[in-house]
CHARMM internal coordinates of N, CA and C (Angstrom, degrees):
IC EDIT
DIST 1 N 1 CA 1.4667
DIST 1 CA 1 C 1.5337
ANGL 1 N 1 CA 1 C 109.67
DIST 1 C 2 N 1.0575
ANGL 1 CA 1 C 2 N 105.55
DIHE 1 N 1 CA 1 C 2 N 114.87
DIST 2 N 2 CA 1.8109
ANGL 1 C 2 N 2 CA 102.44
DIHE 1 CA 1 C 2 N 2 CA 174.45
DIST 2 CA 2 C 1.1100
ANGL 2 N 2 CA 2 C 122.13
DIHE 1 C 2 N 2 CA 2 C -87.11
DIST 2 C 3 N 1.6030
ANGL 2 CA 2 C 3 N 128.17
DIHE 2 N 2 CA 2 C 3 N 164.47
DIST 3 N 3 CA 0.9143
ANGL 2 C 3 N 3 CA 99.17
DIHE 2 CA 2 C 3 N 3 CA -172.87
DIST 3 CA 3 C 1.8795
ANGL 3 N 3 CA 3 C 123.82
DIHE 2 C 3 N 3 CA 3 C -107.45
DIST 3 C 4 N 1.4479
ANGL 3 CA 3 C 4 N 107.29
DIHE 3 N 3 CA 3 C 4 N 161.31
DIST 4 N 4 CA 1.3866
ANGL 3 C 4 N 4 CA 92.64
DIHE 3 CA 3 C 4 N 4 CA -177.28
DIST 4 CA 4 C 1.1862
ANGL 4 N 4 CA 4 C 127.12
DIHE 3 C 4 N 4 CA 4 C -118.77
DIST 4 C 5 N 1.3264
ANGL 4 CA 4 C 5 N 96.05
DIHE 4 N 4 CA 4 C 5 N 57.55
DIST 5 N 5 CA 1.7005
ANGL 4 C 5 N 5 CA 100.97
DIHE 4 CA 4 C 5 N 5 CA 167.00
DIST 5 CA 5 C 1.6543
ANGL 5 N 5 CA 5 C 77.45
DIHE 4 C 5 N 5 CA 5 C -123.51
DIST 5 C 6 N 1.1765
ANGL 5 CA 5 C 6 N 133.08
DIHE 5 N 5 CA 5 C 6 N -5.83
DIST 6 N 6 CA 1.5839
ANGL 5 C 6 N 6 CA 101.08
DIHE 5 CA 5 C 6 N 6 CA 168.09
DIST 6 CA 6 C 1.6101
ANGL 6 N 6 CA 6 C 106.67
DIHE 5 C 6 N 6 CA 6 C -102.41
DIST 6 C 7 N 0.9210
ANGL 6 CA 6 C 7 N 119.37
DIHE 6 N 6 CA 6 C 7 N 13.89
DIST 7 N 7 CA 1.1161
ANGL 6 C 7 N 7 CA 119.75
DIHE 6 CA 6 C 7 N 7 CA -170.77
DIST 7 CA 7 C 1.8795
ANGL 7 N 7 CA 7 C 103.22
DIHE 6 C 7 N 7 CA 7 C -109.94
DIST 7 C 8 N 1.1252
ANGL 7 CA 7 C 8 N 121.75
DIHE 7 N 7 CA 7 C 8 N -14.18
DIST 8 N 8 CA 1.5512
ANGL 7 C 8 N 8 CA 136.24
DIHE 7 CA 7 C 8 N 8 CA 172.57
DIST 8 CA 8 C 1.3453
ANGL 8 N 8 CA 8 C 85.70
DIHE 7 C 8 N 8 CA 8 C -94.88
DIST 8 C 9 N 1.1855
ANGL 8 CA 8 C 9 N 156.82
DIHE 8 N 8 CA 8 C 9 N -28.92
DIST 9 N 9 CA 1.2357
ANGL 8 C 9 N 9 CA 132.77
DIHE 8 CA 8 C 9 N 9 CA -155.82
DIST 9 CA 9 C 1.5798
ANGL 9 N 9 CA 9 C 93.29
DIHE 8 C 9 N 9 CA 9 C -102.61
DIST 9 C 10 N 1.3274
ANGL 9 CA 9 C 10 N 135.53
DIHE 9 N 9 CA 9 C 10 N -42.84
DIST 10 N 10 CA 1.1726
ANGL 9 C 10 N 10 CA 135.75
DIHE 9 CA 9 C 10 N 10 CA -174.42
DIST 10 CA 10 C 1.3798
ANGL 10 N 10 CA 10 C 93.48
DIHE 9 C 10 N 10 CA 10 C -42.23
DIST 10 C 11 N 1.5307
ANGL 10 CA 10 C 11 N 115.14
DIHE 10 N 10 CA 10 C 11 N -82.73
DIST 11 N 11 CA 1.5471
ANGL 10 C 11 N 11 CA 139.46
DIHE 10 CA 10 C 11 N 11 CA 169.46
DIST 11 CA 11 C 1.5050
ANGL 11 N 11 CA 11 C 103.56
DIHE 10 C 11 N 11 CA 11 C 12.58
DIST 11 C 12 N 1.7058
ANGL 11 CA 11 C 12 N 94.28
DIHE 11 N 11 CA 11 C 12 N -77.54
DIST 12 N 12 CA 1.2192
ANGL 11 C 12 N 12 CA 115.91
DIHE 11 CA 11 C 12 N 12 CA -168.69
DIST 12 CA 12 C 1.9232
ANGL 12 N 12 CA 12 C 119.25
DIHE 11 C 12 N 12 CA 12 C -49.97
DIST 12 C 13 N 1.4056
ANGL 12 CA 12 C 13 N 104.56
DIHE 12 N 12 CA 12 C 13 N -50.00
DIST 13 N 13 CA 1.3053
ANGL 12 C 13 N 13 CA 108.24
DIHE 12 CA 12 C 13 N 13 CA 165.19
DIST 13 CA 13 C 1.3288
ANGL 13 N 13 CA 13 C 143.91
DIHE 12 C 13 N 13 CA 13 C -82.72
DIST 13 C 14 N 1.5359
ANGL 13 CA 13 C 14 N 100.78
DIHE 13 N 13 CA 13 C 14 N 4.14
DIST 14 N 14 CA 1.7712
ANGL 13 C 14 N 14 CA 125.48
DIHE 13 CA 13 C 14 N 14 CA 170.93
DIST 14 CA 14 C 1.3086
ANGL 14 N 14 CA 14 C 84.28
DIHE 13 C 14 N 14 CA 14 C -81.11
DIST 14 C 15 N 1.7383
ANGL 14 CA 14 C 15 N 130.68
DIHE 14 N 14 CA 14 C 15 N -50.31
DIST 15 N 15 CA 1.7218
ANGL 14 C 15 N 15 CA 105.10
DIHE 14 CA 14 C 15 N 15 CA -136.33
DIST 15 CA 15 C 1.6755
ANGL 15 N 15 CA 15 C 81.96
DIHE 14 C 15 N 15 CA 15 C -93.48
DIST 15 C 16 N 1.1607
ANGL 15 CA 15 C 16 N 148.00
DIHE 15 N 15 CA 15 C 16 N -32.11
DIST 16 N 16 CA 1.5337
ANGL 15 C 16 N 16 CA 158.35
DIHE 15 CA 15 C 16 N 16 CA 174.19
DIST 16 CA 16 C 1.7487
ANGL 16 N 16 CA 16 C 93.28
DIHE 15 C 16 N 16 CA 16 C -38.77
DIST 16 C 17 N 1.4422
ANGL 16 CA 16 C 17 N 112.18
DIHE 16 N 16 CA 16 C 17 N -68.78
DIST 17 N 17 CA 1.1885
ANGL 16 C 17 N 17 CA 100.83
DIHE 16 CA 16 C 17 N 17 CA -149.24
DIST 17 CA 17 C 1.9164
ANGL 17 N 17 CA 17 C 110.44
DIHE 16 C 17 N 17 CA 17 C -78.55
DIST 17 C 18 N 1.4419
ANGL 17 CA 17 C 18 N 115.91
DIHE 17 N 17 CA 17 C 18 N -1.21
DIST 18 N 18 CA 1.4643
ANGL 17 C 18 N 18 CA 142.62
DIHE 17 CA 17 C 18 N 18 CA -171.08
DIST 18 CA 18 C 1.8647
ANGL 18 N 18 CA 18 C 100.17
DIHE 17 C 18 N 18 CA 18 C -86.06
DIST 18 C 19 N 1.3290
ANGL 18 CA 18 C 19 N 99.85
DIHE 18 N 18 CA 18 C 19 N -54.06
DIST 19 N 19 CA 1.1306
ANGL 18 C 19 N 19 CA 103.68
DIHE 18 CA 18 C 19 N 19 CA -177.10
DIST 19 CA 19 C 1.5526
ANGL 19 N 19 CA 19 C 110.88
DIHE 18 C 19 N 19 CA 19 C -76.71
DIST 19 C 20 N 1.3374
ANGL 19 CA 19 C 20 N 129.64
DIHE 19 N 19 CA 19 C 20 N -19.18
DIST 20 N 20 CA 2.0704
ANGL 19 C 20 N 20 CA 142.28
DIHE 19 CA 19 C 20 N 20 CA 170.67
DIST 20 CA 20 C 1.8501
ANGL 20 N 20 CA 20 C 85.56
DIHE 19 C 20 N 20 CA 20 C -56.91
DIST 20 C 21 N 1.4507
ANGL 20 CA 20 C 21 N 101.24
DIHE 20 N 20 CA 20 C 21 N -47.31
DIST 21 N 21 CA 1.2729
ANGL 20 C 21 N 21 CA 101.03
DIHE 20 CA 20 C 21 N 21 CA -141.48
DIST 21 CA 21 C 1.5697
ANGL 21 N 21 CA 21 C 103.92
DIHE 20 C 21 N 21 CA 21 C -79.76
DIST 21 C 22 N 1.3690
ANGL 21 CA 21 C 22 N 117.70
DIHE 21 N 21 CA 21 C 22 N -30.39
DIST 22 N 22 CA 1.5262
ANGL 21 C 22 N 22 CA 127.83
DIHE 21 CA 21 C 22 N 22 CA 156.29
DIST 22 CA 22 C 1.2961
ANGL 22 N 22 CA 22 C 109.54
DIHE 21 C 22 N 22 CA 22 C -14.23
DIST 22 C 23 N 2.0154
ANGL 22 CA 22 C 23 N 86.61
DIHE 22 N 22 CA 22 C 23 N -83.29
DIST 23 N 23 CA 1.2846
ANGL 22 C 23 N 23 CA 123.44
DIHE 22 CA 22 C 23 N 23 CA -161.10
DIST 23 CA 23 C 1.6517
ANGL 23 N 23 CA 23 C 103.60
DIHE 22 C 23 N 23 CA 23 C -37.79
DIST 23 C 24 N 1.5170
ANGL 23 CA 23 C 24 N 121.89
DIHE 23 N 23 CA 23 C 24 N -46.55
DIST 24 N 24 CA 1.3883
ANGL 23 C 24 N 24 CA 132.99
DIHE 23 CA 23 C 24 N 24 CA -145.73
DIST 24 CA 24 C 1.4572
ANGL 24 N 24 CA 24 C 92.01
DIHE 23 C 24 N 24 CA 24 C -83.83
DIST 24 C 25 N 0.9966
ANGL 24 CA 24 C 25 N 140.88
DIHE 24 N 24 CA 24 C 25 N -34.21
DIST 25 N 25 CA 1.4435
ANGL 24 C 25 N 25 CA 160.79
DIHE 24 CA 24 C 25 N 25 CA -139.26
DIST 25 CA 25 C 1.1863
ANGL 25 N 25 CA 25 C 101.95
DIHE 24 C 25 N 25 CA 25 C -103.23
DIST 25 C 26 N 1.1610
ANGL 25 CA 25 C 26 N 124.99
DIHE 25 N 25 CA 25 C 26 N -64.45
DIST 26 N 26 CA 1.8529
ANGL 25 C 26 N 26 CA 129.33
DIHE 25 CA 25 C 26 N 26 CA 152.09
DIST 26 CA 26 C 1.4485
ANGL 26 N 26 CA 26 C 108.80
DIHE 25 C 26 N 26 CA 26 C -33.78
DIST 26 C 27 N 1.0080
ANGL 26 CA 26 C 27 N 115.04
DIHE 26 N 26 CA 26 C 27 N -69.72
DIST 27 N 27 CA 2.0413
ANGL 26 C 27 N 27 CA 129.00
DIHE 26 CA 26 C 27 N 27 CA -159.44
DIST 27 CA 27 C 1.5099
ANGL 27 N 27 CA 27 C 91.83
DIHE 26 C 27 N 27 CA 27 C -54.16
DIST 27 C 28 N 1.7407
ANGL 27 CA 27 C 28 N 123.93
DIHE 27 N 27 CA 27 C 28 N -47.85
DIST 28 N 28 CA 1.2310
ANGL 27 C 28 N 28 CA 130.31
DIHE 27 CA 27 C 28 N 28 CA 171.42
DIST 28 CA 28 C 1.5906
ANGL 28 N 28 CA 28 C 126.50
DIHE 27 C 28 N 28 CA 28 C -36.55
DIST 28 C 29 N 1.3030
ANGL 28 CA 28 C 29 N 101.00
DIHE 28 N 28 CA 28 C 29 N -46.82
DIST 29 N 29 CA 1.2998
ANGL 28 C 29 N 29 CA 120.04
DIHE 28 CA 28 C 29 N 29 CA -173.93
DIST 29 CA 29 C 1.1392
ANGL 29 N 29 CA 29 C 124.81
DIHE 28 C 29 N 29 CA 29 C -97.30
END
COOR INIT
IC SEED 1 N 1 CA 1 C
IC BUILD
């Protein structure tokens, strides 16, 4: 069983750092 409070936190900083990376990608362009 893994656990899932690390597994919400991954989550959390995949969709954070996707959406920086959006953001940056736009501002770029």
């Amino acid at each position: 069983m893994a656990p899932f409070s690390f597994i919400k936190t991954s989550i959390l900083i995949f969709a954070y750092l996707f959406l920086w990376y959006q953001i940056n990608d736009h501002h770029q362009v």
